[in-house]
C-alpha positions in Angstrom: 0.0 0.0 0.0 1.5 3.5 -1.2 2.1 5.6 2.3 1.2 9.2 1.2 3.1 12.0 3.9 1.3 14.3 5.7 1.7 17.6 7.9 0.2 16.8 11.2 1.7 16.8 14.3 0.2 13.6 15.5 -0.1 11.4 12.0 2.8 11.1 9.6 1.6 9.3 6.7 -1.9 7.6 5.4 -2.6 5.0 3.0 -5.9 3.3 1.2 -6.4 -0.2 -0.2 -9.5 0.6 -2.8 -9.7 -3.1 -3.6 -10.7 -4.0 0.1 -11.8 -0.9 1.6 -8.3 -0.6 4.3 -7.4 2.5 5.5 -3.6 2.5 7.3 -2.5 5.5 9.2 1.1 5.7 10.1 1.9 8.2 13.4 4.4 10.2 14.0 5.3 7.5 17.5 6.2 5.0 14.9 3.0 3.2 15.4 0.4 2.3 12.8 -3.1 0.9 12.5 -5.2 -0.3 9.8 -8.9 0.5 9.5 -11.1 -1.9 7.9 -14.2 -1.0 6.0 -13.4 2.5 4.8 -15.2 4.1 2.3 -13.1 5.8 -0.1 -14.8 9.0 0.3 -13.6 8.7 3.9 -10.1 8.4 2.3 -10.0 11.2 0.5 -11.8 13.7 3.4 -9.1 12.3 5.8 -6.5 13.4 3.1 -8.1 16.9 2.5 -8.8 17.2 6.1 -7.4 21.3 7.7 -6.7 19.0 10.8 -5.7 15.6 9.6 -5.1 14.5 13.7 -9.0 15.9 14.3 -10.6 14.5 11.6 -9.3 11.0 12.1 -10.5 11.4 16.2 -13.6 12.5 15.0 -14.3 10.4 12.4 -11.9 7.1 11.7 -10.9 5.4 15.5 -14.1 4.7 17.0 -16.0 4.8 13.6 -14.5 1.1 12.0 -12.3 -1.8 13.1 -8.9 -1.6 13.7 -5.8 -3.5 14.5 -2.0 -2.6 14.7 0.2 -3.1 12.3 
């Protein structure tokens, strides 16, 4: 999965599998998680997100299953 960078002072970089709907978001700790279940549309408001770090709280962590990477 292609890791697209960021600027956000909590995630560094966020990918998207289309074919399966997986979402992986790489932080700036080193750790990452994938999110199953995405939309795309999610995808692409993450990426265009002001706040990257806000949308993803507000939108993403509680919103779809997750497991770390």
């Amino acid at each position: 999965m292609e890791m697209i960078p960021v600027d956000s002072s909590n995630l560094a970089a966020i990918g998207y599998n289309a074919e399966n709907g997986t979402l992986k978001i790489q932080f700036n700790n080193g750790r990452a998680y994938e999110y199953y279940g995405v939309p795309e549309s999610e995808f692409d408001n993450l990426l265009n997100a002001s706040s990257k770090g806000q949308y993803a709280n507000q939108n993403i962590y509680k919103a779809y299953s997750q497991s770390e990477v």
